[in-house]
Structure formats: structure tokens, C-alpha cells
C-alpha positions as CSV (number, residue, x, y, z in Angstrom):
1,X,96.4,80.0,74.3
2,X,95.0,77.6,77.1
3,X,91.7,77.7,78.5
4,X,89.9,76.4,81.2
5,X,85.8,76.8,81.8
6,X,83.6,75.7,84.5
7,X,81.2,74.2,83.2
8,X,79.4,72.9,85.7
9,X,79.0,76.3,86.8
10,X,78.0,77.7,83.6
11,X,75.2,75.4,83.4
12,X,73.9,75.3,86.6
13,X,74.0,79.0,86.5
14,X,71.9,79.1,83.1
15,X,69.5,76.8,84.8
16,X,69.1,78.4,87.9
17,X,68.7,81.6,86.2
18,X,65.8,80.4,83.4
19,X,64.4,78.8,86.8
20,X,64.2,81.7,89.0
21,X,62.9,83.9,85.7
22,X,60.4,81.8,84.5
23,X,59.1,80.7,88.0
24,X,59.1,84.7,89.5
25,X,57.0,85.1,86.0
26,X,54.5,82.2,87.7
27,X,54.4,83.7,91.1
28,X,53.5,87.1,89.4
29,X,50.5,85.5,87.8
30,X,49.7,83.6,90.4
31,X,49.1,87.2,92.4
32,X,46.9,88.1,89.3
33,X,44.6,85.4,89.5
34,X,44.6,85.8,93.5
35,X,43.5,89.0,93.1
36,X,40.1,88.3,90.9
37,X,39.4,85.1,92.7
38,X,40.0,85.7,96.1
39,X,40.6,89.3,97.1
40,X,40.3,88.7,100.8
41,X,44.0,87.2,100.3
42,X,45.5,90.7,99.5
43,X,48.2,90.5,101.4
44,X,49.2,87.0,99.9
45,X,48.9,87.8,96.3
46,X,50.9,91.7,97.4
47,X,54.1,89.3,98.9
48,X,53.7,86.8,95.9
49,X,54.0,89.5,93.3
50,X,56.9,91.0,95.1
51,X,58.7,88.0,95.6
52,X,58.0,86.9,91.8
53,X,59.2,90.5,90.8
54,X,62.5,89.9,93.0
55,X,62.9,86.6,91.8
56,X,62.3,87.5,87.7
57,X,64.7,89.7,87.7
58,X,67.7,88.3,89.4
59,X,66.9,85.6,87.0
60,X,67.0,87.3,84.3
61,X,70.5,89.1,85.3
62,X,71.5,85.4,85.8
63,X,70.6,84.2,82.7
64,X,71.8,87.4,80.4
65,X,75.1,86.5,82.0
66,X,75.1,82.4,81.4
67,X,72.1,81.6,79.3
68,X,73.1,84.4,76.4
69,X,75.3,83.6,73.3
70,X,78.0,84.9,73.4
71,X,78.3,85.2,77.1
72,X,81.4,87.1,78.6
73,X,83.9,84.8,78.6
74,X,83.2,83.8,74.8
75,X,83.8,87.4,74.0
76,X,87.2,87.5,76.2
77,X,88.2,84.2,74.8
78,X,87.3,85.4,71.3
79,X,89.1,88.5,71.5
80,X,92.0,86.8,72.6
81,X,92.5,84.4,69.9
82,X,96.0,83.9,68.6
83,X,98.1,84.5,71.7
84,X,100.5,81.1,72.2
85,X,100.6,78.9,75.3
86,X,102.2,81.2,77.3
87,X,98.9,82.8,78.1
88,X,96.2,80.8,80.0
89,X,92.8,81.7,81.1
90,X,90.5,80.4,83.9
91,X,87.0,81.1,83.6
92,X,84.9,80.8,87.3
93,X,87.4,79.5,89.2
94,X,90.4,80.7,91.2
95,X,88.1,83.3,93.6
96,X,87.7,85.5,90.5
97,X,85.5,85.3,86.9
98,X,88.1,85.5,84.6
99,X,91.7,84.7,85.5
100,X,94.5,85.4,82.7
101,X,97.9,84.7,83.3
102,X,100.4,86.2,80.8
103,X,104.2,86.8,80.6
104,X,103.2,90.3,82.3
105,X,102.0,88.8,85.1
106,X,98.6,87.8,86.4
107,X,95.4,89.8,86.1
108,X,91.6,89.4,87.2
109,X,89.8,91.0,84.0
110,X,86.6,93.1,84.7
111,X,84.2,92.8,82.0
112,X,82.2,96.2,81.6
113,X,79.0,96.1,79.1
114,X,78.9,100.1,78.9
115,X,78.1,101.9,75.6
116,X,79.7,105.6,74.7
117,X,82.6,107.6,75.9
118,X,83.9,106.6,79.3
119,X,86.4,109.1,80.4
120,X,88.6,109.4,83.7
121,X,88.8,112.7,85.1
122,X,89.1,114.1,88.6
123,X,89.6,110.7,90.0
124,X,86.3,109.3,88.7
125,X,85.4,106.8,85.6
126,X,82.5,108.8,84.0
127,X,80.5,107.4,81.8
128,X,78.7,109.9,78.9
129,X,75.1,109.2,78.5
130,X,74.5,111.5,75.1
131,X,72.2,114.7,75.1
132,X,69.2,114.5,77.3
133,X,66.4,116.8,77.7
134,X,65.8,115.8,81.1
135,X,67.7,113.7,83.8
136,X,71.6,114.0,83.5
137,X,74.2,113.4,80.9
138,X,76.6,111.3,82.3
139,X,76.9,109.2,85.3
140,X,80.1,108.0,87.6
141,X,81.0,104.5,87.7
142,X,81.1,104.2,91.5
143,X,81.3,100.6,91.5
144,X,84.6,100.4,89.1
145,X,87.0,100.9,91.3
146,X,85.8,98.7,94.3
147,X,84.9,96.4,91.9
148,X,88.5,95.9,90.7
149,X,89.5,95.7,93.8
150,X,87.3,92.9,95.3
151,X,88.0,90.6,91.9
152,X,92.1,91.5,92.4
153,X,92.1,90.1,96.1
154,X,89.9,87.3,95.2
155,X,92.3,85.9,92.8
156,X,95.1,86.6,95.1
157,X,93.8,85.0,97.7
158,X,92.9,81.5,95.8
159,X,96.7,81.9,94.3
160,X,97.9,81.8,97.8
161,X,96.0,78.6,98.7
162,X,97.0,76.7,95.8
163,X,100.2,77.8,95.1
164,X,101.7,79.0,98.5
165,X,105.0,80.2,96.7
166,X,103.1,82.2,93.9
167,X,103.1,85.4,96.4
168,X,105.7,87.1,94.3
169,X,103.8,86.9,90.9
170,X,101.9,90.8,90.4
171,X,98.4,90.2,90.0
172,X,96.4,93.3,88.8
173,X,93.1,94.4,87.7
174,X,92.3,95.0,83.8
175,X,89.1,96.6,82.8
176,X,87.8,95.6,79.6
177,X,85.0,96.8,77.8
178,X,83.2,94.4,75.7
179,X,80.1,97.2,74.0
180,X,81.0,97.8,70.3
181,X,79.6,101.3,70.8
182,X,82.3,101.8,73.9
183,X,84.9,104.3,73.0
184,X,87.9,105.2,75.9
185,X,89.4,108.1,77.6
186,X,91.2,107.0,80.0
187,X,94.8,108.9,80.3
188,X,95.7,108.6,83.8
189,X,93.8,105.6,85.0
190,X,95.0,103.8,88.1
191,X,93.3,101.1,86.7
192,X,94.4,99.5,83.3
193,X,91.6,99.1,80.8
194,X,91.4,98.2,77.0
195,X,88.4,97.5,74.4
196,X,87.9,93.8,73.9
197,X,88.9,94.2,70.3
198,X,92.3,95.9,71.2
199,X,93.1,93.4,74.2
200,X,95.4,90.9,72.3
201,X,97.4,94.0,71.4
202,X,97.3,95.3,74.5
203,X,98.6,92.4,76.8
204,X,101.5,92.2,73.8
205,X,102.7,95.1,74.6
206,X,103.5,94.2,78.2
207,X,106.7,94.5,79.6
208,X,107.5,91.0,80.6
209,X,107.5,90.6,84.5
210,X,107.8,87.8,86.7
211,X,104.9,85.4,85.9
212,X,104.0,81.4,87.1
213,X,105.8,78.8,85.4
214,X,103.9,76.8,82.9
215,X,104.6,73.8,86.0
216,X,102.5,76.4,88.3
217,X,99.8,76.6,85.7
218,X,99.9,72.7,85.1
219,X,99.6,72.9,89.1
220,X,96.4,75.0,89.0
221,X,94.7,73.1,86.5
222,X,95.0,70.1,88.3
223,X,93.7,71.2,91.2
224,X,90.8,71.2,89.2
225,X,91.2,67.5,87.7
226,X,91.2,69.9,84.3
227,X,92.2,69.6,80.6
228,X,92.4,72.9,78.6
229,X,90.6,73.7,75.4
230,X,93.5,75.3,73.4
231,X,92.4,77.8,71.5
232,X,93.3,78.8,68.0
């Protein structure tokens, strides 16, 4: 298998992210100390600890995503480990996170981090949240769906840019759920999905479809000016 990462992006990402963390952490205290020492600025320490709450945790979801071992596309490429050069992956670029390109086709895969039964029923992902005393049980995934959508278009969109004749190739959406403690029910989803554990198997038992040419791929990666990491 061939892979492709930005890493520029990754690392600019993990460094904007431990930036914006550690520095929304700094405006926070600042607020503290604004407080005791000059409480006539209220209002200055009040927008400084909002703005340093705001900022901590954007950085924080920034750096859980790029600053964490193993981020996301670690786990994808480790689950996928095995499958030949006919299946290439592009991590951050082509409009989309994570770009795989398989003798099925083409598919933006959606990384989902949630833990215990997701089920579809009644045209809705639901997610189980375990007995509760109080507050509910489960919760819809609301965001799945449009979610799938927006990532799919995305990497049709940068396909049609780089590679104008590519507009036959299907490109789909492909859930997959990376939390050990995930567990699937989902007969009758419009939207394919897999654990990350039971991927490789998955995309293996694809029927073959029409799919870019290893040329086209070659093409893509050097739009890039890229050489792949092959993996084992």
C-alpha cells in the first residue's frame, strides 16, 4: 500500500494547537490575577477569560487530533496494513482528510471516535450511551450523515481539478469507527461503515469497479511534488 501524509500540515497543526491551548491557559490566568489586582478592569479580565476559555479549548481539539500518538491517520494506516500497491492513501490533501483509492473505487473515510453500540434504525445513526439514572440513554448522530456528505464532495471536487477525466471513477463515503469499545448495528445503512480492525477485510471484499489508473495516482502525487511511504 502507498501512502502519502502532509506533513507540513500535521505539524503546523500540532503547533498551532499546543499554541492556542497553552496560551488560552495564559489569558485565563491572566483574568485571575486582573481580578485581585485591579478589579476596576472587570470587564477586561471577564473578555480575557472568555477568549482564553475559547481559545484552550479549540486548542485542545486541535492538538488531540495532531499532537496525540496515534493520531487518526496512524490508526487508518495501521489497520490497513498488508493491502498491495493497488491501494493508496492521501492524508490532508485532495479537499478531504483521508483519501483511499482502492480497486472498488474511491472513498473519503470518516473517522468516528464513538464508544458502545451504534445502531441505524428509523433513518437515524444512534448511538447507545449505557444505563443512566438521569439524562438519556442514547443520542442521534446528527452530524454523520452531513458529515459524509461534505468530506464525499470535497474529494470530488479536488479529483475534478486535478484530474479533469477522473469524473467517472465512484467516490463514496466510508465510516469507520476507530474506539475499541465501538461495536456496529448497522443493517440498512445508506452509508457504508466498518470497525478499524475489520477494514482491510472490508475493502477486500469489494466488488471491483472502475477505479484511477496507477498513472492517475502517480498524477496526483505529483501534484504534490510527493514520494510515498509504502507501507508494509
Amino acid at each position: 500500500m502507498r501512502l502519502y501524509h502532509n506533513e507540513r500540515l500535521i505539524k503546523r497543526n500540532k503547533f498551532l494547537g499546543r499554541t492556542m491551548m497553552f496560551g488560552g491557559l495564559g489569558a485565563s490566568f491572566a483574568a485571575v490575577i486582573i481580578v485581585f489586582l485591579q478589579p476596576t478592569l472587570l470587564s477586561l479580565a471577564f473578555g480575557l477569560m472568555l477568549a482564553g476559555g475559547l481559545f484552550s479549548q479549540l486548542g485542545t481539539a486541535v492538538h488531540n487530533r495532531f499532537g496525540r500518538s496515534p493520531r487518526i491517520d496512524e490508526v487508518l494506516d495501521d489497520s490497513l496494513k498488508g493491502l498491495g500497491d493497488n491501494y493508496t492513501m492521501f492524508h490532508y490533501y485532495l479537499g478531504t482528510s483521508h483519501a483511499l483509492f482502492t480497486p472498488a473505487g474511491a472513498f473519503a473515510l470518516i473517522p468516528r471516535d464513538e464508544k458502545g453500540e451504534v445502531r441505524y434504525e428509523s433513518d437515524q445513526w444512534i448511538l447507545k450511551l449505557g444505563k443512566r439514572r438521569f439524562g438519556r440513554s442514547q443520542k442521534v448522530l446528527k452530524d454523520l450523515k452531513r458529515n459524509a456528505a461534505r468530506e464525499t464532495n470535497a474529494l470530488k471536487r479536488a479529483l475534478s481539478k486535478k484530474l479533469p477525466n477522473s469524473s467517472e471513477i465512484p467516490v463514496n463515503p466510508l465510516l469507520v469507527f476507530i474506539a475499541d469499545e465501538a461495536t456496529l448495528k448497522l443493517d440498512g445503512s445508506p452509508i457504508p461503515a466498518s470497525h478499524c480492525k475489520k477494514l482491510k477485510s472490508y475493502l477486500r471484499r469489494l466488488e471491483r469497479s472502475k477505479s484511477l489508473t496507477a498513472e492517475e495516482i502517480h498524477q496526483l502525487a505529483r501534484s504534490y511534488n510527493l514520494t510515498p511511504d509504502d507501507a508494509d
